[in-house]
DOMAR-409199 format. One record per residue (C-alpha): residue number from 1; residue in three letters; x, y, z. Coordinates in pm, 1 decimal. Each point is the difference from the previous one (the first is absolute). Example, Ala and Ser with C-alpha at 12.3 -4.5 7.8 and 13.67 -1.06 7.14 Angstrom:
# residues 2
+-----+---------+----------+----------+----------+
| num | residuo |        u |        v |        w |
+-----+---------+----------+----------+----------+
|   1 |     ALA |   1230.0 |   -450.0 |    780.0 |
|   2 |     SER |    137.0 |    344.0 |    -66.0 |
+-----+---------+----------+----------+----------+
END
This chain:
# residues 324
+-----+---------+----------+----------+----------+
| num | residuo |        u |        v |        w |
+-----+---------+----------+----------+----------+
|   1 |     UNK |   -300.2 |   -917.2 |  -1672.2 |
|   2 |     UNK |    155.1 |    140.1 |    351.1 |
|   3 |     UNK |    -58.4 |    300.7 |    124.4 |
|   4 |     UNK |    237.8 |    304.1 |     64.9 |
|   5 |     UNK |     -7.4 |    322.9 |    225.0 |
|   6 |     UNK |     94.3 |    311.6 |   -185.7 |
|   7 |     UNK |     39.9 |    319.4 |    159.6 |
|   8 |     UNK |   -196.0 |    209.4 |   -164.7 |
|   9 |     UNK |     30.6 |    366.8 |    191.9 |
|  10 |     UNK |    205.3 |    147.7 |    287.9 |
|  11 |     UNK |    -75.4 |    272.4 |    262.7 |
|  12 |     UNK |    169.7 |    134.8 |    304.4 |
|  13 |     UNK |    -84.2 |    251.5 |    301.1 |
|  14 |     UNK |    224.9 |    164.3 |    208.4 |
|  15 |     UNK |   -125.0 |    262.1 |    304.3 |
|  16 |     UNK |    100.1 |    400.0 |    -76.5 |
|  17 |     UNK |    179.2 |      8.7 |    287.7 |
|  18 |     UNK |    358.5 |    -19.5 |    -64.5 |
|  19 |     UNK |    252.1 |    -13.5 |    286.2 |
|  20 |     UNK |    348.1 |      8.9 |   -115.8 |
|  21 |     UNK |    301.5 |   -107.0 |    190.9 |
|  22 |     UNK |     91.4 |    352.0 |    111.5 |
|  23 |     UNK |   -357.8 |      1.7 |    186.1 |
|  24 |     UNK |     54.4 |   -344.9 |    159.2 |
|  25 |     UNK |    340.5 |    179.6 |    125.0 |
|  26 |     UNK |   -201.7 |    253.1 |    172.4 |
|  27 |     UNK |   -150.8 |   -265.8 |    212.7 |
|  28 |     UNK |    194.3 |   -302.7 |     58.8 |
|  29 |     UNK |    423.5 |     13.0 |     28.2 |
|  30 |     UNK |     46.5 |    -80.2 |   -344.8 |
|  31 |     UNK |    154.3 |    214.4 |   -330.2 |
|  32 |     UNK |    -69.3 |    -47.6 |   -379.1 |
|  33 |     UNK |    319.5 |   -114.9 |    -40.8 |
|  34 |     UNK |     14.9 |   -266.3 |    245.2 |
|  35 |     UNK |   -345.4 |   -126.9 |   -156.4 |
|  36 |     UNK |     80.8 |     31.6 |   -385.8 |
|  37 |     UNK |    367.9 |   -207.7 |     88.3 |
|  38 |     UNK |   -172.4 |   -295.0 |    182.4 |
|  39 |     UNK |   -313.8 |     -8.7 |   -226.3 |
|  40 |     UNK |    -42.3 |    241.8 |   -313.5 |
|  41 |     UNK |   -316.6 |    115.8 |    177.9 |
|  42 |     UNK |    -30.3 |    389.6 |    -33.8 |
|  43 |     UNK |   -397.5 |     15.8 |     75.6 |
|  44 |     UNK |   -288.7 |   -150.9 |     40.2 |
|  45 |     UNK |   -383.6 |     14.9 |    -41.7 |
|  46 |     UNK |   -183.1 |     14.5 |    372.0 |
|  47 |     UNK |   -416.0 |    -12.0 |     25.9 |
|  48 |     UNK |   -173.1 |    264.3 |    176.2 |
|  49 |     UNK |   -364.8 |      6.4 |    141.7 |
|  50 |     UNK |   -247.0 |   -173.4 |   -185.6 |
|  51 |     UNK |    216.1 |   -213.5 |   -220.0 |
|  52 |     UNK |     34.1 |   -352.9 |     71.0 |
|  53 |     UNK |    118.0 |   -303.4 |   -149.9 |
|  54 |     UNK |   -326.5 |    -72.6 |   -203.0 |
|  55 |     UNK |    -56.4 |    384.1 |   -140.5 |
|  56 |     UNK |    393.4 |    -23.3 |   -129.4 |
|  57 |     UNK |    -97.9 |   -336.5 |   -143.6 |
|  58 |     UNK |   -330.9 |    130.8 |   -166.5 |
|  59 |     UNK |    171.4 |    279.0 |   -143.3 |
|  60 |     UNK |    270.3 |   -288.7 |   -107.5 |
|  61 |     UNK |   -265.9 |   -180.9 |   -163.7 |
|  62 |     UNK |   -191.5 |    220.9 |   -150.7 |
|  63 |     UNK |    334.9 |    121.8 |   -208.1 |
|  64 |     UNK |     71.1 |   -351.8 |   -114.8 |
|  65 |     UNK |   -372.4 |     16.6 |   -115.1 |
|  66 |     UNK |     26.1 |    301.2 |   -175.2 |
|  67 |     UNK |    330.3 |   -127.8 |   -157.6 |
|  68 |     UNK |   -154.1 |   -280.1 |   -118.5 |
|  69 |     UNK |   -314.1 |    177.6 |    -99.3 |
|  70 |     UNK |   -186.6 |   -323.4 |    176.5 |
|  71 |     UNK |   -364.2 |    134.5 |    240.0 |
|  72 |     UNK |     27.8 |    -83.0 |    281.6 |
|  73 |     UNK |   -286.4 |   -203.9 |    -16.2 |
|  74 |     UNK |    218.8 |   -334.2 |   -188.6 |
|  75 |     UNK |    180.9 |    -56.7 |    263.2 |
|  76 |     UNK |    -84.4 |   -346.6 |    135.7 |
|  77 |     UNK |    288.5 |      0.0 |    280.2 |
|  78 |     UNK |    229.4 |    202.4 |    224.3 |
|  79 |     UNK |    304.9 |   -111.0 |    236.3 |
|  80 |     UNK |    161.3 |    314.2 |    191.9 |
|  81 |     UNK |    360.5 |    -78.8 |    144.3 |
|  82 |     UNK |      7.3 |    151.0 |    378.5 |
|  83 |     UNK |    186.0 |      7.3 |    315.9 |
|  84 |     UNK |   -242.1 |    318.3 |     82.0 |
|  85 |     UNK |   -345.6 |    -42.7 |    -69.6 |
|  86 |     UNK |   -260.8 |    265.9 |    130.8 |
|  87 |     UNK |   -143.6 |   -264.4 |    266.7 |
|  88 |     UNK |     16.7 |   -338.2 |    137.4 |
|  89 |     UNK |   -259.7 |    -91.3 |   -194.3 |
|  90 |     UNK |   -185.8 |    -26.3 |   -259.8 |
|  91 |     UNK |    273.6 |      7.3 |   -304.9 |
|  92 |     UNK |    113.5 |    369.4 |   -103.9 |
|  93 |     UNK |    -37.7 |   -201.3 |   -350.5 |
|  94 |     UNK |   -360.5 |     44.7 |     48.2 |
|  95 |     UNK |    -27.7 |    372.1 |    126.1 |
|  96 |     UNK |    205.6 |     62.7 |   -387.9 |
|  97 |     UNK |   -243.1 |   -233.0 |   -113.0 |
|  98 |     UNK |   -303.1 |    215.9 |    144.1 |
|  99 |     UNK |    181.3 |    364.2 |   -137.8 |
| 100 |     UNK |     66.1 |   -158.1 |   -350.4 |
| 101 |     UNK |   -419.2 |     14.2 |    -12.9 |
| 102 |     UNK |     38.7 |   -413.8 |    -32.5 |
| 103 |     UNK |   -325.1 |   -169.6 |    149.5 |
| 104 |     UNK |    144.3 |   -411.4 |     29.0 |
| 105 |     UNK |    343.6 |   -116.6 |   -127.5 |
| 106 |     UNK |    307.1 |   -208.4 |    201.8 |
| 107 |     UNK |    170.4 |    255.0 |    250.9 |
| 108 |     UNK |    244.2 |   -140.6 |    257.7 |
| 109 |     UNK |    377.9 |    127.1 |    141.7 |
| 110 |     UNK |    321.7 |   -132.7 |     15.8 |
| 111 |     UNK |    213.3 |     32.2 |    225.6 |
| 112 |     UNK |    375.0 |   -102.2 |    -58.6 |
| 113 |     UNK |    182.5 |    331.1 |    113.9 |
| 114 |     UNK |    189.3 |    133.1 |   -330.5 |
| 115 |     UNK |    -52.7 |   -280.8 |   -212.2 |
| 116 |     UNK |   -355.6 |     40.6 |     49.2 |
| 117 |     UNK |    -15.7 |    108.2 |   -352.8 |
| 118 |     UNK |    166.1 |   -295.5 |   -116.8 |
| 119 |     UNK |   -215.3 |   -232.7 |    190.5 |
| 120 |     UNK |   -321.5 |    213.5 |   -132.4 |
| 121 |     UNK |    116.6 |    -20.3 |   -347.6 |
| 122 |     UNK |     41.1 |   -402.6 |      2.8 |
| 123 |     UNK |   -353.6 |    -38.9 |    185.8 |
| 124 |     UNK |   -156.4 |    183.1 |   -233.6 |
| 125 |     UNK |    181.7 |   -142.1 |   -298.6 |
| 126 |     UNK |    -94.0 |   -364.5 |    109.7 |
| 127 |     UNK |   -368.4 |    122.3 |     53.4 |
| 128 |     UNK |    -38.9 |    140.2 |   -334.9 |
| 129 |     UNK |    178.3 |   -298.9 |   -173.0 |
| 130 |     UNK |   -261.6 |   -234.2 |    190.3 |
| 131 |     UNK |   -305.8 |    233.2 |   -152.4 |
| 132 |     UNK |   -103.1 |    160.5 |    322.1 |
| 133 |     UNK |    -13.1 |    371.5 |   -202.7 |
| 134 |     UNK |    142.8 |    177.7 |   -298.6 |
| 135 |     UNK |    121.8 |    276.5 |    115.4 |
| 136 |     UNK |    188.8 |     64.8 |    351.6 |
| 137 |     UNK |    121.9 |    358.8 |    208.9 |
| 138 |     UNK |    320.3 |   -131.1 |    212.0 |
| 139 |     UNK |    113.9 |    274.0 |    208.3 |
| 140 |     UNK |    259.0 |     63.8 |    225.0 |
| 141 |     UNK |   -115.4 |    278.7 |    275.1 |
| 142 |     UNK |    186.6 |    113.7 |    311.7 |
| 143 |     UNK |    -14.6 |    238.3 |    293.2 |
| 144 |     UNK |    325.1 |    -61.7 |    147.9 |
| 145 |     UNK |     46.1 |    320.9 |    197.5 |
| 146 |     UNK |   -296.4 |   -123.7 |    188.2 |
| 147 |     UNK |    227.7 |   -279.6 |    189.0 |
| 148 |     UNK |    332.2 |    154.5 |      4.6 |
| 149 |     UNK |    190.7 |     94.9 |    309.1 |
| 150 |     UNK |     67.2 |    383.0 |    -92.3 |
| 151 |     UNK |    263.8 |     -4.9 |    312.5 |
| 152 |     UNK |    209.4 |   -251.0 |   -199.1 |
| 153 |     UNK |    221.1 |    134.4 |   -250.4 |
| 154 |     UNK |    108.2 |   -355.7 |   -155.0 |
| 155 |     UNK |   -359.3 |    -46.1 |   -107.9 |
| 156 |     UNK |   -187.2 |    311.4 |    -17.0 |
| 157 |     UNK |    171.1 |    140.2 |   -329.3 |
| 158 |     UNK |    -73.0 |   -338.2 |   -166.6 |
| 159 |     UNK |   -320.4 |    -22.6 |    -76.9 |
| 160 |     UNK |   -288.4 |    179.6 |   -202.0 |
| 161 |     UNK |   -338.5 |     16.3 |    -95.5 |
| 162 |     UNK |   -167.9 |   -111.5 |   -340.8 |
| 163 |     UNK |   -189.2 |   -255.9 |   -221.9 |
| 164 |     UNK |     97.1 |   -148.2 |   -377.5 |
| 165 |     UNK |   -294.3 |   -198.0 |   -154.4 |
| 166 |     UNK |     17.8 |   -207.5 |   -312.2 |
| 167 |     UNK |   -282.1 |   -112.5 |   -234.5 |
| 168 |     UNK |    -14.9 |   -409.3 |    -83.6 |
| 169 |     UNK |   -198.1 |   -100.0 |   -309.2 |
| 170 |     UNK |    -54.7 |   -372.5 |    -48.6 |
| 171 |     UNK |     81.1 |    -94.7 |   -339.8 |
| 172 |     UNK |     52.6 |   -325.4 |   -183.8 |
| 173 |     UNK |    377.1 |   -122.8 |    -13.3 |
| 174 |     UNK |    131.6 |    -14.3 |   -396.1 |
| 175 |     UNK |    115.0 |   -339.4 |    -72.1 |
| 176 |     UNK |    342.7 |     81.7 |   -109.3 |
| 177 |     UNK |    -30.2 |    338.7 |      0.9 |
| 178 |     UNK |     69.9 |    316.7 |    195.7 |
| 179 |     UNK |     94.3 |    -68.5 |    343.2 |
| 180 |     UNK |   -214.4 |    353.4 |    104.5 |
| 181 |     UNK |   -110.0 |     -5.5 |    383.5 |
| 182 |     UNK |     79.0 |   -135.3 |    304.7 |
| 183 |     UNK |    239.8 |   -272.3 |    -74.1 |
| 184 |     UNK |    136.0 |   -152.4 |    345.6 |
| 185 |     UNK |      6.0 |     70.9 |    354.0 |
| 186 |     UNK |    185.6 |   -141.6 |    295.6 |
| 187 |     UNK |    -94.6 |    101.3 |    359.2 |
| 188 |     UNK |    189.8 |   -124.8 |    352.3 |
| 189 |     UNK |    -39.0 |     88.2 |    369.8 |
| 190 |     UNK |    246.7 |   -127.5 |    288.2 |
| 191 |     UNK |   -170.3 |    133.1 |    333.0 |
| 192 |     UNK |    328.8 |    -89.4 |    183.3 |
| 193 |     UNK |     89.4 |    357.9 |    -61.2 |
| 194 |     UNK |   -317.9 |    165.9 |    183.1 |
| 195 |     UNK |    221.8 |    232.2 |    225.9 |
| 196 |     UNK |    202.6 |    156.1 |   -259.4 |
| 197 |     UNK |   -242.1 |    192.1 |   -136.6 |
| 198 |     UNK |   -391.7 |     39.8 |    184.7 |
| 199 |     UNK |   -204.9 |    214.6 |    160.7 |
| 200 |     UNK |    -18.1 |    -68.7 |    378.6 |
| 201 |     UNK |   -379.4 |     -3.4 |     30.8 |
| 202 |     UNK |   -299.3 |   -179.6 |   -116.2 |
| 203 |     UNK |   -425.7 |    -39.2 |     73.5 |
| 204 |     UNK |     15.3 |   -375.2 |    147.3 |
| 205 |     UNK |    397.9 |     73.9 |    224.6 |
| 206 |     UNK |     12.1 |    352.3 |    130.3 |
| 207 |     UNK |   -356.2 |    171.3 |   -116.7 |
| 208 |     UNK |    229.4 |    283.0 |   -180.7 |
| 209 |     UNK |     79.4 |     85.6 |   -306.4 |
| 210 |     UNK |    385.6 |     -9.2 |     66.7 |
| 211 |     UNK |    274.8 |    175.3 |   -189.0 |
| 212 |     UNK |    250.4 |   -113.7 |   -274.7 |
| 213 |     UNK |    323.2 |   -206.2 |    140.2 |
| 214 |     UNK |    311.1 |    -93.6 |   -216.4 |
| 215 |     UNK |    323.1 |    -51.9 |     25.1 |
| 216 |     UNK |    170.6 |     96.8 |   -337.4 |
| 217 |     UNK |    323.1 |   -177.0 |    -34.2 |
| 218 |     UNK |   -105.0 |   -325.6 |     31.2 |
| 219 |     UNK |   -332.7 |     85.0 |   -241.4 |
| 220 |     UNK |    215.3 |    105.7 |   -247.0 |
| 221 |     UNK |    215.1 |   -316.0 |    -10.7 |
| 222 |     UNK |   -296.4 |   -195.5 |    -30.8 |
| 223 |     UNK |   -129.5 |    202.7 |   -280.6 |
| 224 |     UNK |    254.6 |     10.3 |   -232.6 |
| 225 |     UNK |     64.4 |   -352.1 |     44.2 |
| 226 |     UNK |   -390.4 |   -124.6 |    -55.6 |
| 227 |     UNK |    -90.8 |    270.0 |   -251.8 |
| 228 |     UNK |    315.1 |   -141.5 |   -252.8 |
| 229 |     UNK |   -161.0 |   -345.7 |     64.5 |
| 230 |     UNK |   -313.9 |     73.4 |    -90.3 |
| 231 |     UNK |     17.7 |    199.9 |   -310.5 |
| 232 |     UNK |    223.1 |   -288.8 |   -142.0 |
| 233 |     UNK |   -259.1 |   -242.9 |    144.9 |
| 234 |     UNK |   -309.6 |    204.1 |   -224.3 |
| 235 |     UNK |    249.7 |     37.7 |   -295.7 |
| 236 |     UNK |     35.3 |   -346.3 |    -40.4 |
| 237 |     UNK |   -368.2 |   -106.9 |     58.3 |
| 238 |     UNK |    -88.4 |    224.7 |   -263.1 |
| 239 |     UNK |    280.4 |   -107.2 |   -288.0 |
| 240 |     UNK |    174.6 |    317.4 |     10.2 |
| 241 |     UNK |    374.7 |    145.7 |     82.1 |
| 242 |     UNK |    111.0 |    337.5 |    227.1 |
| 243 |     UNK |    131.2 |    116.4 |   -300.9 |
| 244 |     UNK |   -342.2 |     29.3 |   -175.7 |
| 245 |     UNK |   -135.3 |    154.9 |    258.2 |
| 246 |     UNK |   -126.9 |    396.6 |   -109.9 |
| 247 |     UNK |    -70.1 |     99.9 |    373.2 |
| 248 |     UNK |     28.4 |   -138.1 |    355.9 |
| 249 |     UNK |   -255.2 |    177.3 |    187.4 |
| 250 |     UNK |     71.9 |    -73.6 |    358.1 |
| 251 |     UNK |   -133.5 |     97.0 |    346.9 |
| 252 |     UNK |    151.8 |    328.2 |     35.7 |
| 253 |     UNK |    205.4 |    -70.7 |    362.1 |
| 254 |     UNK |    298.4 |    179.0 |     13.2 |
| 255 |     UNK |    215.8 |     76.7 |   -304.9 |
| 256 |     UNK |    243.9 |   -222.3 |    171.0 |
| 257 |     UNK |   -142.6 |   -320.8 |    -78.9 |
| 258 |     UNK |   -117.0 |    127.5 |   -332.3 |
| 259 |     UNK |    299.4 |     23.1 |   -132.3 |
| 260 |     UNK |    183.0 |   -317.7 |    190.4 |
| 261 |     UNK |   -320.1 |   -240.8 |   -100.3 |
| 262 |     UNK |    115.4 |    144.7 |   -355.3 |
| 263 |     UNK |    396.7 |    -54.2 |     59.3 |
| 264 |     UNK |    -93.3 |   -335.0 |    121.6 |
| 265 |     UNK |   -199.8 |   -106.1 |   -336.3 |
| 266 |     UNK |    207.7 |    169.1 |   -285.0 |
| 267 |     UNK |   -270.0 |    241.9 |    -12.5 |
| 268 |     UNK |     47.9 |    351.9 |   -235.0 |
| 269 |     UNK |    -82.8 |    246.5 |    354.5 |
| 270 |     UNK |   -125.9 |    226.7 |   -327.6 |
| 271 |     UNK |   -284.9 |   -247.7 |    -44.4 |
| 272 |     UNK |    -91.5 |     41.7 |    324.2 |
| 273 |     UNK |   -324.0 |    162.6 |    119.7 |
| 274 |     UNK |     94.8 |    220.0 |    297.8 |
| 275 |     UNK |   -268.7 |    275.5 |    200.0 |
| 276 |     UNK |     95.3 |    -42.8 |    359.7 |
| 277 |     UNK |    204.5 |    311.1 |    -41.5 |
| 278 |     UNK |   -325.6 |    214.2 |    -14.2 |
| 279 |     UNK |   -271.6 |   -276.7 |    176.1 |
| 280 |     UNK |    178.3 |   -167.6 |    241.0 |
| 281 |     UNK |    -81.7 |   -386.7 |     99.9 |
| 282 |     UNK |   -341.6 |     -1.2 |    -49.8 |
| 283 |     UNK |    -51.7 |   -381.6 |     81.5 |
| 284 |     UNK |   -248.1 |   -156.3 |   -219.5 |
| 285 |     UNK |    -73.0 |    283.1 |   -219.3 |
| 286 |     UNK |    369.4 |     38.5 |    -99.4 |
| 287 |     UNK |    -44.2 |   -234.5 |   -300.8 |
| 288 |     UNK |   -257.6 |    163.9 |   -192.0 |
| 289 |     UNK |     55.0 |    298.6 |    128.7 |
| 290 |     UNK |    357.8 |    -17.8 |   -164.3 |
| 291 |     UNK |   -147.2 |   -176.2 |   -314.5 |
| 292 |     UNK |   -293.0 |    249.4 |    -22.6 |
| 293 |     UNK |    300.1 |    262.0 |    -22.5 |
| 294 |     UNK |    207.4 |   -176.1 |   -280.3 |
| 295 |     UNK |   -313.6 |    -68.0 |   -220.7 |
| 296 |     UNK |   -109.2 |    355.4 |     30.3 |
| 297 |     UNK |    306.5 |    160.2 |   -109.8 |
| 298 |     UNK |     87.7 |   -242.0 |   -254.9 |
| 299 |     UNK |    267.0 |   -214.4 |    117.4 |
| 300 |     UNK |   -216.5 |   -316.5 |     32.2 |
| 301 |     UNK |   -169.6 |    -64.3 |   -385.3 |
| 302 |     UNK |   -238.8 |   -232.0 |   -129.7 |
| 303 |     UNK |    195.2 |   -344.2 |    -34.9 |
| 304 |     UNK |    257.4 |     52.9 |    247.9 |
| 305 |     UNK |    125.4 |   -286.0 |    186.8 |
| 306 |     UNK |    -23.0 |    138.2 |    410.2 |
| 307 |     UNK |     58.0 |   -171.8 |    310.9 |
| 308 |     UNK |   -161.1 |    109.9 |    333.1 |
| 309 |     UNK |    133.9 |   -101.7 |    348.8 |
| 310 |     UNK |    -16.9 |     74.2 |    383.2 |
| 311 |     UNK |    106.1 |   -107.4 |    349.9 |
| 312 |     UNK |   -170.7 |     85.3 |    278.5 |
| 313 |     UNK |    -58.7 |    -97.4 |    384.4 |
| 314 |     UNK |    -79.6 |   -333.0 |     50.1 |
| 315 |     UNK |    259.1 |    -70.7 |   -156.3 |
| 316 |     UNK |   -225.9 |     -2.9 |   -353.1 |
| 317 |     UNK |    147.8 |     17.0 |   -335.2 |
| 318 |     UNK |   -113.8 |    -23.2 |   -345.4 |
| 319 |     UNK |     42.9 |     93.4 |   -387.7 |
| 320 |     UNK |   -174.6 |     10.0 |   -292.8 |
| 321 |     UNK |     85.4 |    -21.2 |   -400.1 |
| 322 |     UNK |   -242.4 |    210.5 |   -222.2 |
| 323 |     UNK |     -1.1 |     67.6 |   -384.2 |
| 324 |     UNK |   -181.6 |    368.6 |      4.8 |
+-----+---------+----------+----------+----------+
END
């Protein structure tokens, strides 16, 4: 009998501070209005001392945990999605790890920009299929204000700080029978793209951190574009239609896209998960930060058909079908 990933619990963390778009207009020559019309963005989540991207994904975790009603103890593996980890090295995977009280299991990061979740999610799917644990914490975890340029309006009010985590139980696949879990994924990269959307600094080039590049018009043609392709491309490797589809839980960009990669498929824009209006682009931890939102207040139910998907820098892009 094959195995199957179910997730089995959901949590999400999201720093007190608040800074709406009024705020941001206090600082940089921006309004709300100019904001909200080119991205549906009204405010965002920023971290303040002493949080980082590991205590927002422990808090993360420890929510899908309780959700689940899983110690902490079971789990065998975790994979946290990054673009901002707390050092070079070692893995911020294992300093969540060390805080979840968890003395030896698998920790590592990913890093694949926004659809570092994605890329998580199939990792860890493939590991617990092959028997390497039963249960897996794949988080998404992000300190973006920490590498944006706060001089540059056309980036600044983007981005946000947060973590989703999700709970994988490895279960055995009925023949025949309910197609619960994880049922396909599809991840791509083309690096071609590298200087549409980067940060201009790195440990083995310039020694610096560096801060957050993009140019958004020709991102947002790429996205729209590759995100389509790829949620047909996971539909089809897992035998279903858009028009089974429950929810499309997607990285949570700019409102923009969500609702042209919608247009584009024949999608219901009802059926579609949407937070950056209140978290911003959160990068990796837009996924299950967005999903952690929909299951919580009841949108998302046990035996929904979802589908997950990102683009990010790289380019990277990716989707996933899952019967909740």
């Amino acid at each position: 009998m094959s195995r199957r990933s179910i997730i089995v619990g959901t949590g999400s963390a999201l720093p007190p501070r608040r800074v709406t778009n009024a705020e941001l207009a206090e600082r940089v020559d921006t309004t709300h209005e100019w904001i909200v019309e080119r991205t549906g963005i009204e405010a965002r989540h920023i971290a303040g001392d002493g949080e980082t991207t590991a205590t927002l994904a422990t808090e993360a975790a420890l929510k899908a945990l309780e959700a689940a009603g899983v110690p902490a103890g079971k789990v065998g593996l975790i994979v946290l999605a990054t673009a901002t980890p707390d050092q070079t090295f070692p893995a911020s995977a294992t300093r969540v790890q060390t805080a979840l009280g968890i003395d030896d299991c698998i920790a590592f990061d990913v890093a694949a920009v926004c659809t570092g979740f994605l890329y998580a999610l199939s990792v860890a799917d493939n590991m617990l299929k092959g028997g390497m644990a039963e249960y897996a914490l794949v988080i998404g975890s992000e300190t973006f204000s920490r590498i944006l340029d706060w001089e540059d309006r056309t980036t600044c009010v983007l981005f946000g700080d947060g973590a989703g985590a999700i709970l994988l139980r490895s279960v055995d696949a009925p023949d025949g029978g309910e197609d619960k879990g994880v049922l396909a994924t599809r991840l791509h990269a083309d690096g071609r793209h590298n200087d549409l959307l980067f940060v201009d600094g790195g440990v083995s080039t310039t020694g610096t951190v560096g801060k957050l590049r993009m140019r958004g018009k020709e991102v947002f043609r790429h996205a729209v574009t590759n995100l389509a392709a790829v949620l047909t491309e996971t539909l089809e490797a897992a035998g279903h239609d858009a028009d089974e589809v429950d929810w499309v839980v997607p990285h949570q960009a700019n409102k923009r896209i969500l609702d042209a990669t919608a247009k584009k498929l024949g999608l219901d824009p009802a059926r579609v998960i949407v937070t950056v209006d209140q978290h911003a682009n959160t990068s990796a931890a837009s996924v299950p930060l967005a999903l952690d939102t929909a299951v919580k207040d009841g949108r998302i139910k046990s035996g929904d058909l979802i589908v997950l998907e990102a683009m990010g820098g790289g380019f990277t892009w990716g989707a996933a079908v899952v019967r909740y």
